[in-house]
LUMMARDO-296886 format. One line per 3 residues: number of its first residue (from 1); their letters; for each residue x negated, y, z of C-alpha. Coordinates in Angstrom, 1 decimal. Example, Ala and Ser with C-alpha at 12.3 -4.5 7.8 and 13.67 -1.06 7.14 Angstrom:
1 = AS = -12.3 -4.5 7.8; -13.7 -1.1 7.1;
***
This chain:
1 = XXX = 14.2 -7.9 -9.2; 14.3 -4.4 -10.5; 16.0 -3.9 -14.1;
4 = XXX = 13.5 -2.3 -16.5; 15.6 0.8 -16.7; 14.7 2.2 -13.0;
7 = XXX = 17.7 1.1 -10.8; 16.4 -1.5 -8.4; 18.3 -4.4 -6.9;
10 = XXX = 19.1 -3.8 -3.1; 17.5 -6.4 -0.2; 19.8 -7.6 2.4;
13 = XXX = 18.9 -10.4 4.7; 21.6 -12.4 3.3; 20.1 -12.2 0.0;
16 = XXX = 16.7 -12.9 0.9; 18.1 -16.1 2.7; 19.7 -17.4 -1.0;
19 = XXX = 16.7 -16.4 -2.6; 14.5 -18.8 0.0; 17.2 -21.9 -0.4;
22 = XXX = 16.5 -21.8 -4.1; 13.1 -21.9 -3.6; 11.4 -25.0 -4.6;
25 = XXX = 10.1 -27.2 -1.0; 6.3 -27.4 -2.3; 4.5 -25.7 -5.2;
28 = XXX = 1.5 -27.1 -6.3; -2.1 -25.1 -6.0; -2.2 -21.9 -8.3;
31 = XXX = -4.7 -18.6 -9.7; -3.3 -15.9 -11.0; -3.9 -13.3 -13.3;
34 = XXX = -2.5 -10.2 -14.8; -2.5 -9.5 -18.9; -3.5 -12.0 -21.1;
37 = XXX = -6.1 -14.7 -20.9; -6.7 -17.4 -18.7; -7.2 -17.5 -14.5;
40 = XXX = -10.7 -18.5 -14.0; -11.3 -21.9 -12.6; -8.8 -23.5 -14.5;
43 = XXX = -9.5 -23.6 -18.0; -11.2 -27.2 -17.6; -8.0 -28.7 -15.9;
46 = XXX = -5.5 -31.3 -17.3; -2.0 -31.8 -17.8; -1.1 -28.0 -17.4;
49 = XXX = 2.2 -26.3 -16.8; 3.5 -22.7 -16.6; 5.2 -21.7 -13.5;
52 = XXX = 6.7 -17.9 -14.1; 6.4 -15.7 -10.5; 7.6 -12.2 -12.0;
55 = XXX = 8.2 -9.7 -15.2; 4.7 -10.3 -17.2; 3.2 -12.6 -15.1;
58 = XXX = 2.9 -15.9 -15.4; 1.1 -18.9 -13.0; -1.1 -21.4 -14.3;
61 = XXX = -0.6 -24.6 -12.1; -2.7 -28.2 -12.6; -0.1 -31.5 -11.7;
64 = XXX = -3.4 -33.1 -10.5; -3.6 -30.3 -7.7; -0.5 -30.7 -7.0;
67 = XXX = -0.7 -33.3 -4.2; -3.8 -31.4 -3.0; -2.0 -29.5 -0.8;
70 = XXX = -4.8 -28.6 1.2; -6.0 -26.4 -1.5; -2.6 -24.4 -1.5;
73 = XXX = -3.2 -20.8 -0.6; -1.4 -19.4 2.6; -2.5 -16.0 2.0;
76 = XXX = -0.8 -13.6 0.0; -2.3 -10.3 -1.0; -0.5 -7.7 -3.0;
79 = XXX = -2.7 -5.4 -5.2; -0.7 -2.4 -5.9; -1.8 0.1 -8.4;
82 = XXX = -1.5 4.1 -8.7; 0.3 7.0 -10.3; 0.5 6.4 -14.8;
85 = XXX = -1.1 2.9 -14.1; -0.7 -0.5 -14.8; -2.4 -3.7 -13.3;
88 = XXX = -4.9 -4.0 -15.5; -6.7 -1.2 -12.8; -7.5 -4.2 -10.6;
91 = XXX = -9.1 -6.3 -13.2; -12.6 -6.1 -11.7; -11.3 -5.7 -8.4;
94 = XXX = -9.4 -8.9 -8.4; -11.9 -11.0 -9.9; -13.9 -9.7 -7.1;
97 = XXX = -11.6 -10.6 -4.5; -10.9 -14.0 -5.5; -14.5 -15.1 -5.6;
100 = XXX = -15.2 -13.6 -2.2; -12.4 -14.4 -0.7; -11.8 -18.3 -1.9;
103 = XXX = -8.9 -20.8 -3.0; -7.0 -19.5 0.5; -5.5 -16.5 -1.3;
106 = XXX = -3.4 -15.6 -3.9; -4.1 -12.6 -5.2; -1.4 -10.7 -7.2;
109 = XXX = -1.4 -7.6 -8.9; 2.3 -5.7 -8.9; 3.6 -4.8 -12.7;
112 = XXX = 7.3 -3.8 -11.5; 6.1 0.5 -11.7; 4.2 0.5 -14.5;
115 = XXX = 3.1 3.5 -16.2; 6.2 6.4 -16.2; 8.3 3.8 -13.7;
118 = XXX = 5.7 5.8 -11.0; 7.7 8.8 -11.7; 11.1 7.7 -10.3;
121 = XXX = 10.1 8.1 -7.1; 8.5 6.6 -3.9; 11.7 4.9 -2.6;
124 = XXX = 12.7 3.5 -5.9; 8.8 2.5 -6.9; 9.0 0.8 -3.4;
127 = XXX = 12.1 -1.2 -3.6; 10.9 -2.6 -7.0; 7.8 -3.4 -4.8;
130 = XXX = 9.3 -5.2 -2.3; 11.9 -7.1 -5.0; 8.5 -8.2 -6.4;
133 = XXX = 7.0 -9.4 -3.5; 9.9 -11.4 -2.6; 9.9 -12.8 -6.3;
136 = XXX = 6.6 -14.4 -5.5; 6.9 -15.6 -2.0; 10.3 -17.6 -3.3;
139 = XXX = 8.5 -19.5 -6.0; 5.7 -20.0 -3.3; 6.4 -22.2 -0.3;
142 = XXX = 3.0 -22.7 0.9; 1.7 -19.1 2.1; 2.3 -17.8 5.4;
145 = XXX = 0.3 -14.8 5.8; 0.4 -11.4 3.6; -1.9 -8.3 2.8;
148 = XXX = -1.4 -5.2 0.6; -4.1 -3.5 -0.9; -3.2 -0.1 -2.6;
151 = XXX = -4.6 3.0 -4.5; -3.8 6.4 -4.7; 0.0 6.7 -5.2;
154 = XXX = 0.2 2.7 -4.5; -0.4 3.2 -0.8; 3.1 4.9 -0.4;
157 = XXX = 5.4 2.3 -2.7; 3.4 0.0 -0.5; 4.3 1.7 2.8;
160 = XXX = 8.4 2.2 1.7; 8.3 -1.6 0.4; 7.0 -2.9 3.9;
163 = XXX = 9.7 -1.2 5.6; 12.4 -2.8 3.4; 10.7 -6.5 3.5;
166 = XXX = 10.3 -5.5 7.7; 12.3 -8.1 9.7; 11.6 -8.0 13.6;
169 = XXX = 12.0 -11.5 14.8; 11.2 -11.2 18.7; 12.3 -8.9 21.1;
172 = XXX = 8.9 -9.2 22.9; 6.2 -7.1 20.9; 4.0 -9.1 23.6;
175 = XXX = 4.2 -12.6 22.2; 3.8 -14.4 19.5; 7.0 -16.4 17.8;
178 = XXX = 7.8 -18.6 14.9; 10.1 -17.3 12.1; 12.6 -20.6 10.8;
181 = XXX = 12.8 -19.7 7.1; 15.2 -22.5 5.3; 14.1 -24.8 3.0;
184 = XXX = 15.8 -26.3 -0.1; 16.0 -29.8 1.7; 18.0 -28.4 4.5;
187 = XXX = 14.9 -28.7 7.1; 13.4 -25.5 9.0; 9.7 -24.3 8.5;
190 = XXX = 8.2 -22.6 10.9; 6.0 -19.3 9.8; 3.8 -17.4 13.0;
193 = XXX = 4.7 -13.6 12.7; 3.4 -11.2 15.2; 5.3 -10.0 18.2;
196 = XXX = 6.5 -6.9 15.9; 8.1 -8.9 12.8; 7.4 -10.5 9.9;
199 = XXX = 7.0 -8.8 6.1; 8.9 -11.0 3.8; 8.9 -13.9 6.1;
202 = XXX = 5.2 -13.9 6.3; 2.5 -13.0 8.7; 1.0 -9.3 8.1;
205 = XXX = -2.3 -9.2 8.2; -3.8 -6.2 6.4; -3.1 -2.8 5.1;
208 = XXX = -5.6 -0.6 3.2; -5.0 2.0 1.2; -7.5 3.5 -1.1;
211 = XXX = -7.4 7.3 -1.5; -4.0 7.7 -0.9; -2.2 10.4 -0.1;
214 = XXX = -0.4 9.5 2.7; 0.5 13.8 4.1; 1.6 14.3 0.4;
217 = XXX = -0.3 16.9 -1.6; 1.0 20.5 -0.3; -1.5 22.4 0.9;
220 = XXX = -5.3 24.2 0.5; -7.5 21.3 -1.2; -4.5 18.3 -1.0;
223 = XXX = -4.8 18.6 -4.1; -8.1 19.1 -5.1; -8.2 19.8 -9.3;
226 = XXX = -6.1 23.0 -8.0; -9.7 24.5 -6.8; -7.6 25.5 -3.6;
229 = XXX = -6.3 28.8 -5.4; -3.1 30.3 -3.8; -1.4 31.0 -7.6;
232 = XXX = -2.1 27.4 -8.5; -0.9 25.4 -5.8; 2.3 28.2 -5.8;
235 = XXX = 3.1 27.1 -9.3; 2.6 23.0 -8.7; 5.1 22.5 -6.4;
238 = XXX = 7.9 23.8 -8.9; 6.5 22.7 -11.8; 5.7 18.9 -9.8;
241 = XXX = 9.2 17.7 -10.4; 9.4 18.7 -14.1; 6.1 16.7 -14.9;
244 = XXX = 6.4 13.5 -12.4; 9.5 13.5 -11.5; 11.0 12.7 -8.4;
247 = XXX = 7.8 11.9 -6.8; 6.4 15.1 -7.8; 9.5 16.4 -5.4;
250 = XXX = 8.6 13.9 -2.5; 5.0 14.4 -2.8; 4.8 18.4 -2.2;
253 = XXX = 7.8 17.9 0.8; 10.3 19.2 -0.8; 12.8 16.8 -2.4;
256 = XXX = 16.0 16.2 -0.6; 18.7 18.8 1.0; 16.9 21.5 3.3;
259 = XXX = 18.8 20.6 5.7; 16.9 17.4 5.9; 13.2 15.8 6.7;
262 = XXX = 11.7 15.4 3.1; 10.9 11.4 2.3; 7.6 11.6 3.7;
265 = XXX = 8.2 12.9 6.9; 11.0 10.1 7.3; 8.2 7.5 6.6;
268 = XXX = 6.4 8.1 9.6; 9.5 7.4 11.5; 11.7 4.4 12.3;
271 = XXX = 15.0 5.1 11.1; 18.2 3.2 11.7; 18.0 1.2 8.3;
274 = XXX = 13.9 1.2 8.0; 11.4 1.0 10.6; 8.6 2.4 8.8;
277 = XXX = 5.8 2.7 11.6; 7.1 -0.6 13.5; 6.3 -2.5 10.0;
280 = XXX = 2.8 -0.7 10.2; 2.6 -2.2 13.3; 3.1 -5.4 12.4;
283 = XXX = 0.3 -5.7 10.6; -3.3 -6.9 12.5; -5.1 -4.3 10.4;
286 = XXX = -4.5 -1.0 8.6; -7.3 0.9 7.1; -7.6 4.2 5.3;
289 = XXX = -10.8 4.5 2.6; -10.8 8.1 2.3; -13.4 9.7 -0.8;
292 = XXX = -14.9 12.3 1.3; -14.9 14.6 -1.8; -15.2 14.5 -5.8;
295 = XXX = -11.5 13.2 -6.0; -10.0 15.4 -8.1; -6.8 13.7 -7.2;
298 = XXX = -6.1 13.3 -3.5; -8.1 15.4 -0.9; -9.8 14.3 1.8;
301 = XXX = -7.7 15.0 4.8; -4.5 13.4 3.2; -6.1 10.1 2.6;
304 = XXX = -7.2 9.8 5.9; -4.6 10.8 8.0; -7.0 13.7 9.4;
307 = XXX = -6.4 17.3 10.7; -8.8 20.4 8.8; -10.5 20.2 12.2;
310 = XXX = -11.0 16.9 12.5; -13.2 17.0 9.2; -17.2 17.2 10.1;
313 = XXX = -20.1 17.2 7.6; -19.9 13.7 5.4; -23.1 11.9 5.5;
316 = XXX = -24.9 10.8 2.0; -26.3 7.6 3.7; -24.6 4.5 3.0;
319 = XXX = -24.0 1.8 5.0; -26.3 -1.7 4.9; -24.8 -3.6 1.7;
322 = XXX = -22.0 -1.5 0.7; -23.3 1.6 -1.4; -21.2 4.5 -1.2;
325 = XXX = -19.7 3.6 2.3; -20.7 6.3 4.5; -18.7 6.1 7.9;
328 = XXX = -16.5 3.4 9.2; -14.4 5.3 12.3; -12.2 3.5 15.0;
331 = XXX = -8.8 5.8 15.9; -6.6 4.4 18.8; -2.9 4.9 18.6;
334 = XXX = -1.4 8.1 20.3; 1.6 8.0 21.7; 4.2 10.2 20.3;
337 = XXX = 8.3 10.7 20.1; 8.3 12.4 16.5; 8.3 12.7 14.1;
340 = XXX = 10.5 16.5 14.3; 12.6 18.2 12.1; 14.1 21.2 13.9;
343 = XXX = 16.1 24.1 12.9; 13.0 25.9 12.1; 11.5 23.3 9.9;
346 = XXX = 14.2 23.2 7.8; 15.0 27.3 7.0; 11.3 26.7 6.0;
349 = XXX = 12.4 24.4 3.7; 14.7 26.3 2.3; 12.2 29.0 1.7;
352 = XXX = 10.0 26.6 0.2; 12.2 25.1 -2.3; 13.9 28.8 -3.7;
355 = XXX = 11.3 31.2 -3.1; 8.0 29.6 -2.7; 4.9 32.2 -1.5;
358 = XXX = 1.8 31.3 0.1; 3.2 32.4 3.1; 6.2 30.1 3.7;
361 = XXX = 4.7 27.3 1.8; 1.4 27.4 4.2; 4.1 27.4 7.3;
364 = XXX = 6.4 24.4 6.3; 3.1 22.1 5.1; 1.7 22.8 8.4;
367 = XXX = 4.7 22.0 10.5; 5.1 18.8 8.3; 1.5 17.4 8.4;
370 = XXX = 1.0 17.9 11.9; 4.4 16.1 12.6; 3.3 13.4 10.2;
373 = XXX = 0.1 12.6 11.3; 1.1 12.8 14.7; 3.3 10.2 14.2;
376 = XXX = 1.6 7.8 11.8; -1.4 7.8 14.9; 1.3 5.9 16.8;
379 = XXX = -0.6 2.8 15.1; -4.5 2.0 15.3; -6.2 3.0 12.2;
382 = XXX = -9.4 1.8 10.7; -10.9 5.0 9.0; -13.5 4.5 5.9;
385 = XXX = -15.3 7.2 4.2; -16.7 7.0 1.0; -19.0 9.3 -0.5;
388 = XXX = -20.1 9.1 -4.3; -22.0 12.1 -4.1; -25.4 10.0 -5.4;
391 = XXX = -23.5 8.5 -8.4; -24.2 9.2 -12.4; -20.3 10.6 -12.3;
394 = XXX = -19.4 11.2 -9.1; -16.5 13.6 -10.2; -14.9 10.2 -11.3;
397 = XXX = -14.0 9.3 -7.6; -10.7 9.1 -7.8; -11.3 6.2 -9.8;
400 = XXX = -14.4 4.8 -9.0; -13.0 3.6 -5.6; -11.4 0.8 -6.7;
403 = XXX = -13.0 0.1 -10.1; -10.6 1.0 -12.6; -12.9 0.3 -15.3;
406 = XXX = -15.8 -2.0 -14.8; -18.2 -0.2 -17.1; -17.0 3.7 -16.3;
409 = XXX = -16.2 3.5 -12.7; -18.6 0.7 -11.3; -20.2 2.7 -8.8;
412 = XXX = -17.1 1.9 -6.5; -18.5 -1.7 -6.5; -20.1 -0.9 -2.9;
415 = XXX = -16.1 -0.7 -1.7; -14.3 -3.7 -3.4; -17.3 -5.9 -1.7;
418 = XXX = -16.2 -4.3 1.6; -13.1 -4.3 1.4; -13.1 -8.0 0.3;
421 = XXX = -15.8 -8.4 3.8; -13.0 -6.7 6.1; -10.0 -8.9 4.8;
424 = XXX = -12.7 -11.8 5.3; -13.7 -11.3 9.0; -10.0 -10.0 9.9;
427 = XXX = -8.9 -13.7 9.7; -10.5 -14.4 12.9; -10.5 -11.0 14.5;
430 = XXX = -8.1 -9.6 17.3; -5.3 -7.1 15.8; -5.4 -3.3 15.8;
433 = XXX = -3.0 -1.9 18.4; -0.2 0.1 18.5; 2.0 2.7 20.6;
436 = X = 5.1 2.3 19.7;
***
């Protein structure tokens, strides 16, 4: 686990190996919960005990459903919040999730970037992430499967994490193969992983992202409280750094030495320590919920992985059942060799960091979301757009997508129900495919 004070622990596979031969051989059937109070569906059982998964959070667990192992759940899914934010932004969604998904998953909500710990940057944000992750699955022998479900900011600590929890564990992306993770006893269990590798010893299953911000937020409307004017977005990207940090840095491209690919651009790649788009892959389903406008946050073509001329007229009519859902859109993979960062890419880099004008900063974001998005396309994406233009507050987008406040920002409730549907149904659907 991450120390409080930013640093975060590194993941080997050597470590990961002690950390499963410490872990206990069964755990007993568990809810979980973040902040205070109790998990629902357990406040009537006897002969409780805690069980402590991670920093703040702590697992209720019954010793009469303990030999109910039946009732263990195999699924683990990851709720990962945004920038200044703390888990307490999933409250509704989470009780949502657990009642409509059942006792098969666990559902967690990540506390290890809390608040200011958002500023330190994506690749710090997301090894605390994946030192998290493998906090639970250790104290948790029964799952086998794993989901992340992220918003805004979230969506990219989610994407580095995956990428250091990635282990490929067949050489045939064709087949399916068993992953021998070591107990405490000395005995093998086998976990099914797809062709393409496993995410923390478990079977990926699904990765959403809500409004995310996945090309960074350089650009006209990326980011959209800047009203799209030139002086504006000229001053963010210096001033970025000074108010958030270093992700302010990796989110407008230009953190790092000129002569190299800004963070971003390197997580559309696979890279000789992290294979960012082959842990993607790996996953049976990826899907992008995109607001389609009224986020004042993150713009639309960012969040969905979209070119300006890929953008057509959003409808206002929602889909049967899930109010606010406007368009659900299919993308096959492309194939591509980037992502690219030539010669040319990085003088504009250069130009970018020291003496930012619209006219440099327009010609590096373009090089660097077309080579992004190119890339990222390598994997099948589920695209979901929601529209809250028929909302009392629909300027409160940003927010309403995932619920952040039950009372303010419940007109996003149309979204958690289908999200909650598409983890659901994925169980017994075929995977997404990929071109790798």
């Amino acid at each position: 686990m991450a120390s409080r004070s930013g640093s975060a622990t590194p993941i080997t596979a050597a470590s990961y190996a002690s950390r499963r031969s410490r872990a206990p051989a069964s755990a007993p059937a568990c809810s979980s919960w973040s902040g205070s109070g109790s998990p629902s569906g357990l406040q009537s059982a006897g002969n409780l005990y805690l069980h402590p998964v991670s920093r703040g959070i702590t697992v209720v667990c019954s010793v009469m459903d303990a030999s109910k192992s039946k009732q263990e759940p195999d699924h683990l899914l990851i709720l990962v919040h945004g920038i200044m934010a703390s888990p307490k932004d999933w409250t509704y969604g989470e009780a949502v999730l657990k009642r409509r998904l059942g006792d098969n998953f666990f559902i967690y909500a990540s506390s290890s970037n809390n608040y200011t710990k958002t500023f330190d940057g994506i690749d710090i944000a997301g090894r605390r992430l994946a030192n998290e992750v493998l906090d639970v699955v250790n104290k948790m022998s029964s799952l086998r499967k794993i989901s992340f479900l992220a918003h805004s900011l979230g969506g990219l600590f989610a994407r580095y994490a995956i990428a250091v929890l990635h282990s490929v564990e067949t050489k045939n992306a064709g087949q399916s193969s068993a992953l021998i993770v070591p107990t405490t006893r000395g005995s093998a269990k086998s976990r099914c992983t797809s062709g393409l590798g496993s995410i923390a010893g478990l079977q990926p299953i699904n990765f959403i992202t809500l409004a995310t911000p996945h090309l960074g937020v350089r650009g006209r409307n990326q980011l959209p409280f800047l009203q799209g004017l030139s002086i504006l977005e000229k001053l963010a990207a210096p001033l970025a750094p000074l108010i958030v940090g270093r992700t302010g840095a990796q989110l407008f491209l230009t953190d790092g030495d000129p002569s190299k690919p800004p963070l971003l651009l390197q997580m559309a790649s696979d890279c000789d320590d992290k294979k960012y788009t082959l842990a993607l892959a790996a996953f049976k389903n990826r899907v992008l919920y995109a607001n389609v406008s009224y986020d004042h946050m993150v713009g639309w073509r960012t969040s969905s992985l979209r070119r300006e001329k890929d953008l057509v007229k959003p409808s206002h009519r929602s889909l049967d059942g899930y109010k606010h859902i406007v368009n659900v859109e299919y993308c096959s993979p492309e194939s591509s060799e980037g992502p690219h960062f030539p010669s040319k890419a990085a003088r504009a880099k250069e130009a970018a960091q020291r003496t930012p004008n619209r006219e440099n900063t327009e010609e590096y974001h373009q090089m660097m979301e077309e080579e992004v998005i190119h890339s990222l396309q390598k994997v099948g994406w589920k695209k979901v757009d929601v529209n809250f233009h028929s909302s009392f507050w629909p300027y409160s987008a940003h927010n309403n997508i995932h619920v952040k406040n039950e009372w303010l920002h419940n007109a996003g409730a149309g979204v958690i129900a289908h999200v909650a549907d598409s983890i659901k149904q994925q169980e017994s659907r075929p995977c997404l495919p990929a071109n790798l």
